[in-house]
C-alpha positions as protocol buffer text, in pm:
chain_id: "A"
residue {
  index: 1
  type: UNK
  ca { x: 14386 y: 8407 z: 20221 }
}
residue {
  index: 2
  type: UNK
  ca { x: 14506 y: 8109 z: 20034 }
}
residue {
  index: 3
  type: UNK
  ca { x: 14740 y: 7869 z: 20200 }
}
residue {
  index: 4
  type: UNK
  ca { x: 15023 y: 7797 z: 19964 }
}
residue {
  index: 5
  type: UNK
  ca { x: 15289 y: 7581 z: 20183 }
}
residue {
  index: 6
  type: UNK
  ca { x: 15228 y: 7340 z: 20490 }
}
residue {
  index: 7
  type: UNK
  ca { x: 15558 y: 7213 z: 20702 }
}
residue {
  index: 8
  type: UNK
  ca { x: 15507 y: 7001 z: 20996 }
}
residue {
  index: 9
  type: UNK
  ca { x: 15802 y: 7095 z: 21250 }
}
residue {
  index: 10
  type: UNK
  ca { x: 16070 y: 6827 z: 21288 }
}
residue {
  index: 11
  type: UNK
  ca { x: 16135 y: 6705 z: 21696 }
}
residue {
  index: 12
  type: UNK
  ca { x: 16399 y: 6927 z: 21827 }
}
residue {
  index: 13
  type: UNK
  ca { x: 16640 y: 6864 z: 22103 }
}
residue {
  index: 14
  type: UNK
  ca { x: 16569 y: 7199 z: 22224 }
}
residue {
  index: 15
  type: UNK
  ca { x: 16363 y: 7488 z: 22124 }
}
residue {
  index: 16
  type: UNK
  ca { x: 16475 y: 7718 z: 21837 }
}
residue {
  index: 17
  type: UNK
  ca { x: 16321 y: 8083 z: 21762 }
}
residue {
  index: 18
  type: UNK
  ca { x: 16077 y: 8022 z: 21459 }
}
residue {
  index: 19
  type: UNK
  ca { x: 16295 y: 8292 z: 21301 }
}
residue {
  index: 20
  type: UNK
  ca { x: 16571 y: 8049 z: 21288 }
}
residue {
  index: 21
  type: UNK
  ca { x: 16383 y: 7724 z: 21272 }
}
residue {
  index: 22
  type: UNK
  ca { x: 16188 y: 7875 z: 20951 }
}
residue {
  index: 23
  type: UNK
  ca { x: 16510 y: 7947 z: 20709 }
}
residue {
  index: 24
  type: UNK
  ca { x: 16437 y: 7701 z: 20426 }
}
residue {
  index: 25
  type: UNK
  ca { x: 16103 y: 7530 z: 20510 }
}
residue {
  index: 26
  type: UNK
  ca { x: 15934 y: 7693 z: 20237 }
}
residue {
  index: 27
  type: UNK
  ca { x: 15990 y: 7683 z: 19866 }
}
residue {
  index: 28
  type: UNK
  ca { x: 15865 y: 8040 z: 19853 }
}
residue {
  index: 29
  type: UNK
  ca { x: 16036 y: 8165 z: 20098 }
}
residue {
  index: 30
  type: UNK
  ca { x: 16337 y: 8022 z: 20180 }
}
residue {
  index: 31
  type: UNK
  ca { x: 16574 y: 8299 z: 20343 }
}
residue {
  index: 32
  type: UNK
  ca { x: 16560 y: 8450 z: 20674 }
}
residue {
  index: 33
  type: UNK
  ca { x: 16456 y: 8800 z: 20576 }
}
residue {
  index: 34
  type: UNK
  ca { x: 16201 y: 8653 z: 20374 }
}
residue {
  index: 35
  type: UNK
  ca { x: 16042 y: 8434 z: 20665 }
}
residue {
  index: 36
  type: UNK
  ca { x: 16108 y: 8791 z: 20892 }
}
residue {
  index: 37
  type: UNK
  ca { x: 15915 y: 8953 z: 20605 }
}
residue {
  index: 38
  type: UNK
  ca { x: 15625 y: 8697 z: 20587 }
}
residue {
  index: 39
  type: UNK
  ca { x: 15595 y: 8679 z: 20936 }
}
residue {
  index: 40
  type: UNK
  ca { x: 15523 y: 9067 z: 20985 }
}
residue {
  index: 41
  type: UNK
  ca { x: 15296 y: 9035 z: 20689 }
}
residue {
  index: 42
  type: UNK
  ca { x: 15112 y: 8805 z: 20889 }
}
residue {
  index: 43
  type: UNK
  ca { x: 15120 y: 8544 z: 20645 }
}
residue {
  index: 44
  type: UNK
  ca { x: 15270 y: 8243 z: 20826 }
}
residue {
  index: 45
  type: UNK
  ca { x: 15075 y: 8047 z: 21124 }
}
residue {
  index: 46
  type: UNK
  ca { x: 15173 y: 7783 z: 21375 }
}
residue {
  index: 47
  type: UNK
  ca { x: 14896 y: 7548 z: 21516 }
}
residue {
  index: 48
  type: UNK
  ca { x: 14615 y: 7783 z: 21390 }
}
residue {
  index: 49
  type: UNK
  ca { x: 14799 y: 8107 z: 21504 }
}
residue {
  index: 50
  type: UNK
  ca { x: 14944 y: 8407 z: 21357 }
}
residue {
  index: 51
  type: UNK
  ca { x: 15310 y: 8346 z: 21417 }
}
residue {
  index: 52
  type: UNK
  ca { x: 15536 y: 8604 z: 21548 }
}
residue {
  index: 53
  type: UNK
  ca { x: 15936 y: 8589 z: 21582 }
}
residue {
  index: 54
  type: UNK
  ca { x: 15940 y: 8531 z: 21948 }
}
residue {
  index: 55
  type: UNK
  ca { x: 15762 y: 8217 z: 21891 }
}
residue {
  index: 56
  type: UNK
  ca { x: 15981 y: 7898 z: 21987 }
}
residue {
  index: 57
  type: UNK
  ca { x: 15957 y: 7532 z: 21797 }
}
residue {
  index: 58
  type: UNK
  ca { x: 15990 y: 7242 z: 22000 }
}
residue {
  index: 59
  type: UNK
  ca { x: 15870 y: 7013 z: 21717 }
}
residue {
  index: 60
  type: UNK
  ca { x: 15517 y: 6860 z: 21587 }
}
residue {
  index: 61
  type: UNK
  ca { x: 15387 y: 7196 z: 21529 }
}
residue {
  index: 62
  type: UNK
  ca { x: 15179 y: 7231 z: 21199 }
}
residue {
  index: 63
  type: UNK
  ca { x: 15302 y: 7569 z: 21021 }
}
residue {
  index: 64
  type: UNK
  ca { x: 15090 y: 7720 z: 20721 }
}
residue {
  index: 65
  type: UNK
  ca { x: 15182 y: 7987 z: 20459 }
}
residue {
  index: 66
  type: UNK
  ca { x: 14943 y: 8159 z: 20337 }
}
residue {
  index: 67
  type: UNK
  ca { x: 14998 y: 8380 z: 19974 }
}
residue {
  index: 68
  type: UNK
  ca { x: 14951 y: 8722 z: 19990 }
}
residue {
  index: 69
  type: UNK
  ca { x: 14682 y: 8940 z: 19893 }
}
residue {
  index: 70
  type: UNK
  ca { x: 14935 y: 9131 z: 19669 }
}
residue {
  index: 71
  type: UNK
  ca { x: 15161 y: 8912 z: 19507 }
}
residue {
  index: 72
  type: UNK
  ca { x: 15420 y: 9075 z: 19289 }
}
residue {
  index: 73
  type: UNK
  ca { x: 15559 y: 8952 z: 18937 }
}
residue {
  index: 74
  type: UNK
  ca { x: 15866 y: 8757 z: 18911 }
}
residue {
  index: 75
  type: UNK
  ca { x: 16190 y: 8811 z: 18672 }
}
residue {
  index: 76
  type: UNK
  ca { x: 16457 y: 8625 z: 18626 }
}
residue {
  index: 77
  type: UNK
  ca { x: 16815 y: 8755 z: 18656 }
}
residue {
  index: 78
  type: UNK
  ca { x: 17056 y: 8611 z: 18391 }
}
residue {
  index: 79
  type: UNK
  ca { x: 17370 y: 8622 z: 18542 }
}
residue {
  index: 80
  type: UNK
  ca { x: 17632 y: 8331 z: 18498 }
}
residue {
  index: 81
  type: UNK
  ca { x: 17770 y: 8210 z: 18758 }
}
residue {
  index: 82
  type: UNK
  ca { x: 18052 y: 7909 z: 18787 }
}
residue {
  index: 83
  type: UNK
  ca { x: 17986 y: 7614 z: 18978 }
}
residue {
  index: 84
  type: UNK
  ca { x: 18246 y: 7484 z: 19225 }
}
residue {
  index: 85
  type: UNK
  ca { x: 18038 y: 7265 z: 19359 }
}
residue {
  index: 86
  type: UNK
  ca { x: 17696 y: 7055 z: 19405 }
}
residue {
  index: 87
  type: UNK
  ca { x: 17509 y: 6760 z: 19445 }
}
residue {
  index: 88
  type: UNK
  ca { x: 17159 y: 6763 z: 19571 }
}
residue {
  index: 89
  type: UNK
  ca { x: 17154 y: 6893 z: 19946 }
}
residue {
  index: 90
  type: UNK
  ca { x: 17457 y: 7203 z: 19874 }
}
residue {
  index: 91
  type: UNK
  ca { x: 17657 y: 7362 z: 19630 }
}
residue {
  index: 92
  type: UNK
  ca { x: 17942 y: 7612 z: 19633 }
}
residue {
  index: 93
  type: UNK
  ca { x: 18003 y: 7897 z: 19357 }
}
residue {
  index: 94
  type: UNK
  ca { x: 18234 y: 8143 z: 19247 }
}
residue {
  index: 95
  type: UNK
  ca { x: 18125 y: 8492 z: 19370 }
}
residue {
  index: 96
  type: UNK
  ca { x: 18269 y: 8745 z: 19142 }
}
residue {
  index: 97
  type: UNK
  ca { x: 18363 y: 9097 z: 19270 }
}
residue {
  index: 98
  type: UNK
  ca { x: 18109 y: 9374 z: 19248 }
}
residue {
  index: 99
  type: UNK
  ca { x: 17746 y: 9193 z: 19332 }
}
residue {
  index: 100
  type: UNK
  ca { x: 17598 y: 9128 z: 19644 }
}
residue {
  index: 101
  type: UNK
  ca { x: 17520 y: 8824 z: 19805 }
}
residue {
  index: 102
  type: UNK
  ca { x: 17172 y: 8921 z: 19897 }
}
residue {
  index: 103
  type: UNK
  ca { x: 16935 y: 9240 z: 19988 }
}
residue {
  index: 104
  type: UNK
  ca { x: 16660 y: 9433 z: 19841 }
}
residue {
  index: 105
  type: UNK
  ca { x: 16883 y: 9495 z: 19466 }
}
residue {
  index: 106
  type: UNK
  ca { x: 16772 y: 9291 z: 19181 }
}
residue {
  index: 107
  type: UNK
  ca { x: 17147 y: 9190 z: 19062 }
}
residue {
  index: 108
  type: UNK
  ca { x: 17234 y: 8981 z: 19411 }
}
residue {
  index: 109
  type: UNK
  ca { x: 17376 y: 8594 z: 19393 }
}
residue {
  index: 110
  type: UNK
  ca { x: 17074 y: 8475 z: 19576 }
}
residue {
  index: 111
  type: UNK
  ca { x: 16869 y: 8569 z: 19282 }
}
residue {
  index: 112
  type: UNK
  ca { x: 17094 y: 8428 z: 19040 }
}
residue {
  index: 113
  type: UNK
  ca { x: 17093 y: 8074 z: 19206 }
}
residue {
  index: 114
  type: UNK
  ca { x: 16779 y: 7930 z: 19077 }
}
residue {
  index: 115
  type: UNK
  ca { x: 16904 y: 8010 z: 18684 }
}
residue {
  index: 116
  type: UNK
  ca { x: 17275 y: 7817 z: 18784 }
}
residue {
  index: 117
  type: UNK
  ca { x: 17193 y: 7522 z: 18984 }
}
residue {
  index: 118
  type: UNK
  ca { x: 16976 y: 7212 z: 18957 }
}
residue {
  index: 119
  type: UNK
  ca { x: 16684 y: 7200 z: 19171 }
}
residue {
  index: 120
  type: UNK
  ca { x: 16682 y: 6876 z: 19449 }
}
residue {
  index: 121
  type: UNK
  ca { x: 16491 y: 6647 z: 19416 }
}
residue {
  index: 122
  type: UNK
  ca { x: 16489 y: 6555 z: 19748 }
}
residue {
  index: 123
  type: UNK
  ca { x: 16127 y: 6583 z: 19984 }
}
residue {
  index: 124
  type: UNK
  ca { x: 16313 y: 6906 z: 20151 }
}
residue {
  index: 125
  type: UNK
  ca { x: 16407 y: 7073 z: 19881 }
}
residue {
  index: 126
  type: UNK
  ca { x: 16403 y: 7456 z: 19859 }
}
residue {
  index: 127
  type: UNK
  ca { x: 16529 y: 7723 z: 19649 }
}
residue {
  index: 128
  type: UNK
  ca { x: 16896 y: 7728 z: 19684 }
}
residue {
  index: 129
  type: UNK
  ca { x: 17014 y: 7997 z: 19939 }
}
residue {
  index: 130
  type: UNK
  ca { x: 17322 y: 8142 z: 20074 }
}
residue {
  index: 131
  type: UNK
  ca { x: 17465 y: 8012 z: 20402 }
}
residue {
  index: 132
  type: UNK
  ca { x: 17707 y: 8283 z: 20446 }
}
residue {
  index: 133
  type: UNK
  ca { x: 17794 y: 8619 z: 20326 }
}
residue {
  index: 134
  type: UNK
  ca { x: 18098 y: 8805 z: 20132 }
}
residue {
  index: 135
  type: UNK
  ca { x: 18108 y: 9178 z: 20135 }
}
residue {
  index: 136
  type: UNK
  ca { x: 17986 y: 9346 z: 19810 }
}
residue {
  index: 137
  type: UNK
  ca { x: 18394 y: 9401 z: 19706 }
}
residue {
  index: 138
  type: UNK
  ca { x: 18483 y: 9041 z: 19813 }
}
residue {
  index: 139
  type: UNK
  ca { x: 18563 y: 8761 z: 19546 }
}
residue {
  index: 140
  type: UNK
  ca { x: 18575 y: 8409 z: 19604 }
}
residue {
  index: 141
  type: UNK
  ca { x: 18420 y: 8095 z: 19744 }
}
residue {
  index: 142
  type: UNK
  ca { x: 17982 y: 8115 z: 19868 }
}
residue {
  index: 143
  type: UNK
  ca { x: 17880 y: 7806 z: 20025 }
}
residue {
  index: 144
  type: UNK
  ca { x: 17498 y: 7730 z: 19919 }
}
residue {
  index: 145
  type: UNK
  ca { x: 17245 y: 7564 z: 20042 }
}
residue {
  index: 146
  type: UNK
  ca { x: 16958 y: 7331 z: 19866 }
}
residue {
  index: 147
  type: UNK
  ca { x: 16712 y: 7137 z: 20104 }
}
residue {
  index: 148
  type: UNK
  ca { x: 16610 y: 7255 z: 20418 }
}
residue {
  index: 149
  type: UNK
  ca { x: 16803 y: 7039 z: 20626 }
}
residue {
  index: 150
  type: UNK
  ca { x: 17123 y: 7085 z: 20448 }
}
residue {
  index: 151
  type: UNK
  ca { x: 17049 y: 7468 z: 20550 }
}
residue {
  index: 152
  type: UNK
  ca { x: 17003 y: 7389 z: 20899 }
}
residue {
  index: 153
  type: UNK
  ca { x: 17298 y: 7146 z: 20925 }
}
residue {
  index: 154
  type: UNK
  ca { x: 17555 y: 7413 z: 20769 }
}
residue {
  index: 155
  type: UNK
  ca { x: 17420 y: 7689 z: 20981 }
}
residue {
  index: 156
  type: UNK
  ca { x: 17504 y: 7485 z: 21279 }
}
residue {
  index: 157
  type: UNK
  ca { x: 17860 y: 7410 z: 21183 }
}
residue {
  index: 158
  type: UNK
  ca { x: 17930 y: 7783 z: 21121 }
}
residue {
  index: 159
  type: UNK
  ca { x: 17795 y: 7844 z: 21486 }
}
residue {
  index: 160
  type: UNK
  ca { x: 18027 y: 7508 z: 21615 }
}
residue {
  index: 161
  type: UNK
  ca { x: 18366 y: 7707 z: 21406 }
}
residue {
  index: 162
  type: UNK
  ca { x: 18318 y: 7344 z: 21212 }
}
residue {
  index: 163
  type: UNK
  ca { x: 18376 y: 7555 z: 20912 }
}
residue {
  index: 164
  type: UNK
  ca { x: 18722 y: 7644 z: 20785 }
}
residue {
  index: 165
  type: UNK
  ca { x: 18745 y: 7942 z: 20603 }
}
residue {
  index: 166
  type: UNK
  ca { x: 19110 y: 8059 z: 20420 }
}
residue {
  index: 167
  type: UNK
  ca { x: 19111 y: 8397 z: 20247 }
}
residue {
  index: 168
  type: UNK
  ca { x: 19379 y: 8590 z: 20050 }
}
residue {
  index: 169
  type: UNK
  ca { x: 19443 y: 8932 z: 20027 }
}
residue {
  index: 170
  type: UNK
  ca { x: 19754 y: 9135 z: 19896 }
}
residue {
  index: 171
  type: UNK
  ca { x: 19873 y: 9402 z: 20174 }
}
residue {
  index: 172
  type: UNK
  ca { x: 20042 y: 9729 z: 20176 }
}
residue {
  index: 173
  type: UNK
  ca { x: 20342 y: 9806 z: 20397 }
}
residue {
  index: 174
  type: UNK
  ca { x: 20644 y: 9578 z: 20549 }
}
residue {
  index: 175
  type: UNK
  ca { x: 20468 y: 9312 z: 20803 }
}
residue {
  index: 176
  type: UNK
  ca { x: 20534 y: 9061 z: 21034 }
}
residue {
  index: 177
  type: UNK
  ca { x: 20579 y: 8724 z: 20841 }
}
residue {
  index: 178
  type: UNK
  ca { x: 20296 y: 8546 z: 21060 }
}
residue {
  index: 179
  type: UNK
  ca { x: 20140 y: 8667 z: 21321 }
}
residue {
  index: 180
  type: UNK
  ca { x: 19745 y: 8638 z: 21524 }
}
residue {
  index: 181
  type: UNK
  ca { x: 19509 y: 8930 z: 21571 }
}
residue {
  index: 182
  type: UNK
  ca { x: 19308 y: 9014 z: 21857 }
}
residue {
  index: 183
  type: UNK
  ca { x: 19079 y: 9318 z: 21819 }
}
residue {
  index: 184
  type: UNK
  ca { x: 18763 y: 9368 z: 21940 }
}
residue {
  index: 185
  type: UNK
  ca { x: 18478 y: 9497 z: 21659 }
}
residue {
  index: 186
  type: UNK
  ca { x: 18171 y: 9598 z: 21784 }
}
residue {
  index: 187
  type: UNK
  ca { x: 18284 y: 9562 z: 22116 }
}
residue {
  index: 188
  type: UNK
  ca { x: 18253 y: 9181 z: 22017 }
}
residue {
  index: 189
  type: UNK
  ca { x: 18559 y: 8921 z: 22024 }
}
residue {
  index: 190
  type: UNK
  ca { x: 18712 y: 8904 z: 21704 }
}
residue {
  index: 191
  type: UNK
  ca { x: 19030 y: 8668 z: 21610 }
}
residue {
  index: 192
  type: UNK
  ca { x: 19206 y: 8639 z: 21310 }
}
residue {
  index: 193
  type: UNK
  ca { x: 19536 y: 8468 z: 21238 }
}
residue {
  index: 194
  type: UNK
  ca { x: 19749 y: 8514 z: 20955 }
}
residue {
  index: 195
  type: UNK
  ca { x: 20063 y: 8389 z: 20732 }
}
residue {
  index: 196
  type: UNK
  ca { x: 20267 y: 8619 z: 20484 }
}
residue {
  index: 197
  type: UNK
  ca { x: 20331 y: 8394 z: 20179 }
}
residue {
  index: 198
  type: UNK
  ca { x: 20526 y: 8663 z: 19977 }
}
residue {
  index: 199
  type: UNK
  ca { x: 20640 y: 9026 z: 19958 }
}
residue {
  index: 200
  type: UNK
  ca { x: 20745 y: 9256 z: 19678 }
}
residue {
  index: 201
  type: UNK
  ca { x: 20891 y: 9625 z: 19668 }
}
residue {
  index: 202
  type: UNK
  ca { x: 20666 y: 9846 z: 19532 }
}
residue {
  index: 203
  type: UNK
  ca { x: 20761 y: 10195 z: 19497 }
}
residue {
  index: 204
  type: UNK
  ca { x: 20420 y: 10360 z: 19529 }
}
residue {
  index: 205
  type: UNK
  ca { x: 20313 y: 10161 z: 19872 }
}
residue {
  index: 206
  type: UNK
  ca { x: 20687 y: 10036 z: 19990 }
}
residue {
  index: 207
  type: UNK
  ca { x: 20610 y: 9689 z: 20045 }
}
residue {
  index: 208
  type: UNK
  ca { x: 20320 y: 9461 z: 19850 }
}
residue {
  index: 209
  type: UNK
  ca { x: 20239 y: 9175 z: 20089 }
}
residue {
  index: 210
  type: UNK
  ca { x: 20035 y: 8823 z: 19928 }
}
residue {
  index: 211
  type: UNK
  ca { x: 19920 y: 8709 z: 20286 }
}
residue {
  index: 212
  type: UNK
  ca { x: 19665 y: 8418 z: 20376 }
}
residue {
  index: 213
  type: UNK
  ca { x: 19393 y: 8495 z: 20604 }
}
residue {
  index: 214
  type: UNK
  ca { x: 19268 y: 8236 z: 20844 }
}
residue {
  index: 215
  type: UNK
  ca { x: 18916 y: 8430 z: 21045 }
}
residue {
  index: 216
  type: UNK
  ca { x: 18830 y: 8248 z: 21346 }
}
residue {
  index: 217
  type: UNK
  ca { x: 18544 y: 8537 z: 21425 }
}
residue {
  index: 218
  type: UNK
  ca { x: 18321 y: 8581 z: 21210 }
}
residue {
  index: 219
  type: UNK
  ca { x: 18215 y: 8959 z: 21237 }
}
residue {
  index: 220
  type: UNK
  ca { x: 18138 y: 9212 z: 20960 }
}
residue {
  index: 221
  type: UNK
  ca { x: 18454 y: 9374 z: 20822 }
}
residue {
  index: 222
  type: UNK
  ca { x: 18679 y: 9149 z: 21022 }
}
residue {
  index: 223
  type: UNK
  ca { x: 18967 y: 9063 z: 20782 }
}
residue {
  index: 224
  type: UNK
  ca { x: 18975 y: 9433 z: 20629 }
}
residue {
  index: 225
  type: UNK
  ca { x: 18945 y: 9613 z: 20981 }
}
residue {
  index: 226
  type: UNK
  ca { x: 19208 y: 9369 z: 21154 }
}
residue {
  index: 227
  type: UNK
  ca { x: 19464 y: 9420 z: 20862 }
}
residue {
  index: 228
  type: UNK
  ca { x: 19432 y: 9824 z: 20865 }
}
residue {
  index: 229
  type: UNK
  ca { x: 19438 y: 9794 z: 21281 }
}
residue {
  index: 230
  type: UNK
  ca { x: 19778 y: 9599 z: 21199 }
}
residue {
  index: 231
  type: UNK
  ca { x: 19885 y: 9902 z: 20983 }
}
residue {
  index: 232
  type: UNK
  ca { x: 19878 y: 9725 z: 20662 }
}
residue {
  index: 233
  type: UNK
  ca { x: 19575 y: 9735 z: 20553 }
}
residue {
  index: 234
  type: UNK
  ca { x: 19439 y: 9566 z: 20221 }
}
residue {
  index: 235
  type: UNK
  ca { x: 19566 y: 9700 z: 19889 }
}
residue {
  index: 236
  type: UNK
  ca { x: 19246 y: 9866 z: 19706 }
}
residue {
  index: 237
  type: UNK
  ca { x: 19023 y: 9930 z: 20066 }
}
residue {
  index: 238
  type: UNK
  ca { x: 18815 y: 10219 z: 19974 }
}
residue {
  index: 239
  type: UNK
  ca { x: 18704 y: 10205 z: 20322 }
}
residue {
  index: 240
  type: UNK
  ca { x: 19005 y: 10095 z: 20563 }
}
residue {
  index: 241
  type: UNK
  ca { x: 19297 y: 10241 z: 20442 }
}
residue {
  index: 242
  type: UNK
  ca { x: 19648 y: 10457 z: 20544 }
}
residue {
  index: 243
  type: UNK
  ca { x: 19600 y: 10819 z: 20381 }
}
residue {
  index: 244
  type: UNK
  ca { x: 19805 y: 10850 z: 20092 }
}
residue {
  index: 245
  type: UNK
  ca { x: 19736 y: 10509 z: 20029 }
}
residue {
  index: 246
  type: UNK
  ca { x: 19476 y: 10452 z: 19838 }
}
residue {
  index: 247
  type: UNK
  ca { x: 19420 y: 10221 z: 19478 }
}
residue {
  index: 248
  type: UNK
  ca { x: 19164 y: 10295 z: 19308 }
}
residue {
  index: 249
  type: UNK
  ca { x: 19001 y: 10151 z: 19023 }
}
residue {
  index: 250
  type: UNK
  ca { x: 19102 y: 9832 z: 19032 }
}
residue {
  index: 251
  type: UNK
  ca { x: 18871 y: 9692 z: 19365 }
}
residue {
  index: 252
  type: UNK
  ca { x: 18953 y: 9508 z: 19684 }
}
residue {
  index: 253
  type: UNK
  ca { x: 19239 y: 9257 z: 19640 }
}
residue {
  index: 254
  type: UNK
  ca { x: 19037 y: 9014 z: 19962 }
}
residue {
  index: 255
  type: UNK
  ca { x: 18978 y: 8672 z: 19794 }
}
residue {
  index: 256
  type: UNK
  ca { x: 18748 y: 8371 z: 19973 }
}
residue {
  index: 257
  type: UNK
  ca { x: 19016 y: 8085 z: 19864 }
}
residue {
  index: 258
  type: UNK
  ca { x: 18898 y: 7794 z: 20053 }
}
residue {
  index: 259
  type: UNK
  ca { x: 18673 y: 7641 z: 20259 }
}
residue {
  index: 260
  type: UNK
  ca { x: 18652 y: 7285 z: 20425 }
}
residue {
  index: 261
  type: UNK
  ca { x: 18446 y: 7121 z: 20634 }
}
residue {
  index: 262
  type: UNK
  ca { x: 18312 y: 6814 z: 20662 }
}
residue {
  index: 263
  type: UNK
  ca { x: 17964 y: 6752 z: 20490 }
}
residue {
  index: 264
  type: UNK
  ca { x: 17650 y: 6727 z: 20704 }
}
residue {
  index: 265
  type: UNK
  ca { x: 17475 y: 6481 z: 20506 }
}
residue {
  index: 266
  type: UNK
  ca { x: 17689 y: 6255 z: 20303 }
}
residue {
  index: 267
  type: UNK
  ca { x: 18028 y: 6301 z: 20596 }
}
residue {
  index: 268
  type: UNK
  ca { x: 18276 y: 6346 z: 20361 }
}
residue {
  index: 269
  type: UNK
  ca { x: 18557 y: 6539 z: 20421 }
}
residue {
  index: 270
  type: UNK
  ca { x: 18513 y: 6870 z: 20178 }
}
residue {
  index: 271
  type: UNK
  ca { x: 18705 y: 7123 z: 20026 }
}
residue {
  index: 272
  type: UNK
  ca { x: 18674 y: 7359 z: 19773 }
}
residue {
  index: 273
  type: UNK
  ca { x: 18879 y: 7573 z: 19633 }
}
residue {
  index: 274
  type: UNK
  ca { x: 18890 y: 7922 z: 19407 }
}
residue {
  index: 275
  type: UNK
  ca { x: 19205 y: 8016 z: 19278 }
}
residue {
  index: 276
  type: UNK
  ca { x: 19360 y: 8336 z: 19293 }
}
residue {
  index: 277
  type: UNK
  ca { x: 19207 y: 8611 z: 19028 }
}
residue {
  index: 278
  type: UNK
  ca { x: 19427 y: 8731 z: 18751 }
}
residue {
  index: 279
  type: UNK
  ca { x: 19492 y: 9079 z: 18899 }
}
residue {
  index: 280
  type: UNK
  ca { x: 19646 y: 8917 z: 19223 }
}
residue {
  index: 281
  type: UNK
  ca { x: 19922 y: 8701 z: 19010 }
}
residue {
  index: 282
  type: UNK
  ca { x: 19983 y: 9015 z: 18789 }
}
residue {
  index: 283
  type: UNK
  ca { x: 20179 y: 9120 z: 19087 }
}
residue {
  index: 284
  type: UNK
  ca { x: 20264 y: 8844 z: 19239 }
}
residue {
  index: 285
  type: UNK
  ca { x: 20346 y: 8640 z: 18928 }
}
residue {
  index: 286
  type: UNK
  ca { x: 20464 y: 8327 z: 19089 }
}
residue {
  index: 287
  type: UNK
  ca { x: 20216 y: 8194 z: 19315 }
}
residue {
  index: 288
  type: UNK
  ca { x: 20252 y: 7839 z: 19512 }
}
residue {
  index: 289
  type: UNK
  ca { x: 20209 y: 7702 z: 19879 }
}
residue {
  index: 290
  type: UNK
  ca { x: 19874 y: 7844 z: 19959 }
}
């Protein structure tokens, strides 16, 4: 086989799983399935041997990827997106409702990247990648990814909480006005805390709540399983709802608003922001103080 790709491992404080370590080395194949992928394919090596995902880097190790033996034809997905955000180690963009972030699907925002932002031209540079997820139903604000040690960087401040995430989501039932929750998912901590910004009758759903969602967990479901726990779960949940209490048709009303944090590389204090979509101020038509 063909080696395609040679990165020489970067001096680490302590060892890190390859698995980890190997998330945006490679131009080819920059995401962590992908390196899972080409590392059961047996197509990656570390000092002259076939790697494996137990393997640990402690730095100065020479790592080779090699092309495979079948290697598939590539199309481009043309899909728009809007830019909130880049310079040449990250970007941020607008994640509509309705497309995944990433998986085996050929519509996903990972493979619409390449088309919407402008390749780094900086020695680490790989194709841009995701550094967190939304759900499928989710709108808002996807932080990106464009060198490999912007990747690295950002993926350590999400595992520090460095990262401040602020959703939105429009709730069904009266609630209390602010209020923390504390309840377990996956028999893992989760913690969310949360501020009711405005209410409105409604006489389908008796109360219509425009709350802002602060996650201080990061597990799957957490804002949409914590609200329903609460008993006011979000307006349009096809999966965490109150029977009899069910939207349909016009998707999840959970928005990714904001996020700060303060940039790896250049140290700036950043924050980005997504307003509100259209269906949210159709019912709550004066917005302000988010």
């Amino acid at each position: 086989m063909k080696i395609i790709e040679v990165h020489v491992a970067s001096k680490q404080k302590t060892p890190i799983r390859f698995q980890e370590y190997g998330v945006g080395i490679f131009n080819s194949v920059s995401t962590k399935s992908a390196i899972k992928k080409a590392i059961k394919k047996e197509l990656v090596c570390i000092d002259g041997v076939v790697a494996t995902t137990s393997k640990y880097i402690a730095g100065g190790e020479k790592i080779e990827l090699y092309q495979s033996e079948q290697p598939t034809s590539f199309k481009r997905l043309k899909l728009k997106l809007e830019v909130l955000f880049e310079d040449k180690y990250l970007a941020a963009i607008y994640k509509p409702p309705g497309i995944l972030v990433s998986g085996n699907k050929f519509v996903t925002i990972t493979n619409a990247l390449p088309q919407n932002l402008a390749k780094s031209n900086l020695p680490d540079a790989v194709n841009p990648q995701p550094i967190h997820r939304l759900d499928y139903p989710t709108s808002g604000v996807l932080l990106i990814g464009k060198t490999s040690s912007a990747i690295q960087e950002l993926g350590k401040l999400f595992q520090n909480k460095e990262i401040q995430k602020t959703y939105c989501s429009i709730t069904i039932g009266a609630m209390p006005t602010r209020g923390e929750i504390r309840f377990p998912i996956d028999q893992k901590e989760a913690f969310t805390t949360y501020k009711v910004l405005q209410i409105v009758k409604s006489e389908r759903f008796g109360f219509l709540n425009l709350v802002k969602l602060a996650p201080k967990t990061g597990r799957k479901h957490q804002l949409r399983k914590h609200l329903c726990a609460l008993g006011n779960p979000i307006l349009g949940d096809q999966h965490y709802f109150l029977e009899n209490k069910i939207l349909k048709g016009k998707g999840l009303y959970l928005h990714a608003y904001k996020i700060s944090f303060l940039h790896p590389i250049t140290k700036e204090n950043t924050v980005i922001v997504k307003e509100l979509p259209e269906k949210f101020k159709r019912i709550f038509t004066e917005i302000s103080n988010l």
